[in-house]
C-alpha positions as CSV (number, residue, x, y, z in Angstrom):
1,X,-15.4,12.0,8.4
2,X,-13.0,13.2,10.9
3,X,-9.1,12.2,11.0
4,X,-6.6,12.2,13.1
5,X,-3.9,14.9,11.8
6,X,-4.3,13.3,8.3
7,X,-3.0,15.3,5.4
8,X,-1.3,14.9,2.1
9,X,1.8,17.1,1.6
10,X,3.4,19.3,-0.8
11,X,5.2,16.6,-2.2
12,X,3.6,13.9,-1.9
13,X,1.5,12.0,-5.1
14,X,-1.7,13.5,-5.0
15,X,-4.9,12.4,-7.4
16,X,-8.6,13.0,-7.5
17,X,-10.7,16.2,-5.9
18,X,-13.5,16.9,-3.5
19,X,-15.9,14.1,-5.4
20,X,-13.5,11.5,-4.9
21,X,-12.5,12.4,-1.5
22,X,-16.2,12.1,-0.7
23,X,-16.2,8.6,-2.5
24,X,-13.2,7.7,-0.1
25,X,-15.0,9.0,2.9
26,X,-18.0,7.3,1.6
27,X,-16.6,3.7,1.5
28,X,-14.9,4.3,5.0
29,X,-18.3,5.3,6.9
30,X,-20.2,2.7,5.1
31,X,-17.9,0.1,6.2
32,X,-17.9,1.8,9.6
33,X,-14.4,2.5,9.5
34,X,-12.1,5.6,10.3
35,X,-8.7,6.1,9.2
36,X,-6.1,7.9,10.9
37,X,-2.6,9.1,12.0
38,X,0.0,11.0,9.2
39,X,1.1,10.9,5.5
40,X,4.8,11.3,5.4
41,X,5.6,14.3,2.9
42,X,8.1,12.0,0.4
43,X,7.7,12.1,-3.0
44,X,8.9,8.2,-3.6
45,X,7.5,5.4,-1.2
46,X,6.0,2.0,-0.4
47,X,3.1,1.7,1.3
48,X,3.0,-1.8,2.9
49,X,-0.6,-2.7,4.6
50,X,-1.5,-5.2,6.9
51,X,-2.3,-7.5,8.5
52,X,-3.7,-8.6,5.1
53,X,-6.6,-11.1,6.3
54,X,-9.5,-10.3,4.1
55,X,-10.8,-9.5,0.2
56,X,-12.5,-6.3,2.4
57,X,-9.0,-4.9,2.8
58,X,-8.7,-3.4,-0.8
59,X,-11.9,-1.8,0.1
60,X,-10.1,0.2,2.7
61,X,-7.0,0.3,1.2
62,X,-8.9,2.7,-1.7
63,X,-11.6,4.1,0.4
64,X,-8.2,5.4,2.7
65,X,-6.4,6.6,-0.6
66,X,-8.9,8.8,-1.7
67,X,-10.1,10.1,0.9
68,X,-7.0,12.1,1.6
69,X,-6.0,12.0,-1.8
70,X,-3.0,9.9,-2.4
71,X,-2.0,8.6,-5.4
72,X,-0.6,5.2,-5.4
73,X,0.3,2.6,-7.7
74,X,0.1,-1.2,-7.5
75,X,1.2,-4.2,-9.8
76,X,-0.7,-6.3,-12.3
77,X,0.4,-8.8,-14.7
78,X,0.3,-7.1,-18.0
79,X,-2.0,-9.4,-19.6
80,X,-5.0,-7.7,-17.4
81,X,-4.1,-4.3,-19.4
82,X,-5.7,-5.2,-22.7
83,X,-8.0,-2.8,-24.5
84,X,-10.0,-1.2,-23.0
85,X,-9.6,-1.6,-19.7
86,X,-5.8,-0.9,-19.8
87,X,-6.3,2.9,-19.9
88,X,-8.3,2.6,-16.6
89,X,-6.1,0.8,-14.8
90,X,-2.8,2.8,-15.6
91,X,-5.4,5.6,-14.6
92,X,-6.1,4.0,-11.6
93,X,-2.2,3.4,-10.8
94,X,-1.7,0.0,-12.1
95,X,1.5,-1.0,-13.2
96,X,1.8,-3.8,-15.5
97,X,3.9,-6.5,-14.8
98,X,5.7,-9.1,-17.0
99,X,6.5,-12.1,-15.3
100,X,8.1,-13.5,-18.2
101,X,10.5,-10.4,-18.5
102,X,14.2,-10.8,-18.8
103,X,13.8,-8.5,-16.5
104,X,12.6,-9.7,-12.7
105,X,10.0,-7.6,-10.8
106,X,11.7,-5.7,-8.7
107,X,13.8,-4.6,-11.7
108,X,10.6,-3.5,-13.3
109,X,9.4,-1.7,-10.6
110,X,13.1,0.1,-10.0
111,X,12.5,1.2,-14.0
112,X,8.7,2.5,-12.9
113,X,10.2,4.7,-9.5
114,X,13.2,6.1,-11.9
115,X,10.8,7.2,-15.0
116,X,8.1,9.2,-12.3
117,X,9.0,12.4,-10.4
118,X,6.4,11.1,-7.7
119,X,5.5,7.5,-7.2
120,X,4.1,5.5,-4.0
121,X,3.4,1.7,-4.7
122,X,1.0,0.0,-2.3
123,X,2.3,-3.9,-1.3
124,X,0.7,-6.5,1.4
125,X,3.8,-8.1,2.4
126,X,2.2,-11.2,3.3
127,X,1.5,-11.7,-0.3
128,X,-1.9,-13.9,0.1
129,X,-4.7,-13.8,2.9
130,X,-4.1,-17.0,4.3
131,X,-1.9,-17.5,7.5
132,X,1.7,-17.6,7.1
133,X,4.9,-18.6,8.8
134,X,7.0,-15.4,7.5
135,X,6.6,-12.5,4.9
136,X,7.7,-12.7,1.3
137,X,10.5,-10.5,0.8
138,X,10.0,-8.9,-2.4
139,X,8.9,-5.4,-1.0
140,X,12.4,-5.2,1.2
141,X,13.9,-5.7,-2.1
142,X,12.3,-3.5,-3.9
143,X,12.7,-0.5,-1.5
144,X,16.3,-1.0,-0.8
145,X,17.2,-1.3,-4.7
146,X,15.3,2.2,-5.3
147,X,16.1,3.4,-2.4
148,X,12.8,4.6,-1.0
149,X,11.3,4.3,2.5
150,X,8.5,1.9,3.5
151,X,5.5,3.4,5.4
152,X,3.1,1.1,7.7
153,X,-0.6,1.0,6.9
154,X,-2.4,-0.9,10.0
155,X,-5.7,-2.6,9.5
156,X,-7.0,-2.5,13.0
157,X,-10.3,-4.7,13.0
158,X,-11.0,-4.4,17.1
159,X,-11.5,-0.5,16.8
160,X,-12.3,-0.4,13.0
161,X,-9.4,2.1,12.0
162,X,-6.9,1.8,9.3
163,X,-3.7,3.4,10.6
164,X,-1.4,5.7,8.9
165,X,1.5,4.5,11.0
166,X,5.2,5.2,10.6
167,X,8.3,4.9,8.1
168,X,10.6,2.1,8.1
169,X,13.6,2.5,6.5
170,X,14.8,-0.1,5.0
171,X,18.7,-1.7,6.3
172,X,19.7,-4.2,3.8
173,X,19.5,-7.3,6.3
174,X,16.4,-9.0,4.7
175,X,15.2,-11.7,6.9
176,X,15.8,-10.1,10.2
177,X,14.1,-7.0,8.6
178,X,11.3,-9.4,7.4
179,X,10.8,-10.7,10.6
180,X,10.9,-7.2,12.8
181,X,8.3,-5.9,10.3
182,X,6.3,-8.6,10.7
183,X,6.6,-9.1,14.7
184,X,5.6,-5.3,14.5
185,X,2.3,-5.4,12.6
186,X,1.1,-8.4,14.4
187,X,1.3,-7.0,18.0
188,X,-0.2,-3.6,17.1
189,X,-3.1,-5.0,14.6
190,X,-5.6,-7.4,14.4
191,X,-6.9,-8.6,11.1
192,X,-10.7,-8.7,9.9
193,X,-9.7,-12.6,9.9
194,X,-7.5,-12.9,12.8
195,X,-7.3,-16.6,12.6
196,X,-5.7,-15.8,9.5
197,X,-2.5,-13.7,10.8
């Protein structure tokens, strides 16, 4: 498979070796897919991918990961990391998440980013699959109360790329940053289900 300047940096989370780079390529070219563009060198990030329009996405989303190698994290209500799967998922990244915490989410998530040297998490904005009138706004919150950068991941179903786009750094002024992000990904990609952007 052939990228477009695609590379993991120095600092940047890395996992896996030439086998699961394969397996990444592997997925991509049977899906007849291609991913590229840049990996920011950062050590702490979140990776939000979108338009989120189809179960086929999380294909891509880890066929593009470990192709080049990125290690990234996602959330999962703790009661899915029981023995003996639990193992494999923190392997995997997963984070577990109690939603009946004193502490909220985000809070858990800020405890996750300050206990790892290197951590990317991977977020769909748009929370479901289904249309929507606006983004939830937890990943804004997230990234401004760690203090990490997000970076755009376009699914772009016409040419059958994912996109390694650009970093968005996050201002503080949630709903007109919610709706800039949004307005952004939705005139530069298209869905697999574009009725469903």
């Amino acid at each position: 498979m052939k990228f477009d300047n695609a590379f993991i940096g120095e600092n940047t989370p890395r996992m896996g070796n030439a086998l699961t780079r394969w397996i990444g390529d592997f997925i991509l070219k049977s899906m007849g897919w291609t991913l590229h563009g840049e990996l920011p060198n950062l050590k702490k990030a979140i990776i939000i991918g979108g338009p989120h329009t189809s179960n086929w996405d999380l294909f891509l989303a880890m066929g593009s990961m470990l192709s080049v190698g990125l290690k990234f994290s996602w959330m999962m209500k703790k009661e899915a990391f029981f023995w003996p799967l639990g193992g494999l998922w923190k392997a995997l990244g997963g984070i577990p998440i109690d939603r009946g915490a004193d502490i909220d989410v985000v809070g858990q998530v800020k405890s996750f980013f300050a206990e790892s040297d290197k951590v990317w998490l991977g977020l769909t904005p748009k929370g479901t699959r289904s249309k929507v009138e606006r983004y939830k706004t937890g990943y804004l919150r997230m990234a401004k109360g760690i203090g990490v950068p997000l970076f755009i991941v376009g699914i772009d179903s016409v040419n059958k790329r994912v996109v390694l786009d650009k970093l968005w750094e996050p201002t503080g002024e949630i709903d007109v940053e919610n709706a800039a992000i949004k307005t952004y990904i939705e005139t530069n990609y298209v869905g697999i289900n574009p009725e469903k952007m």
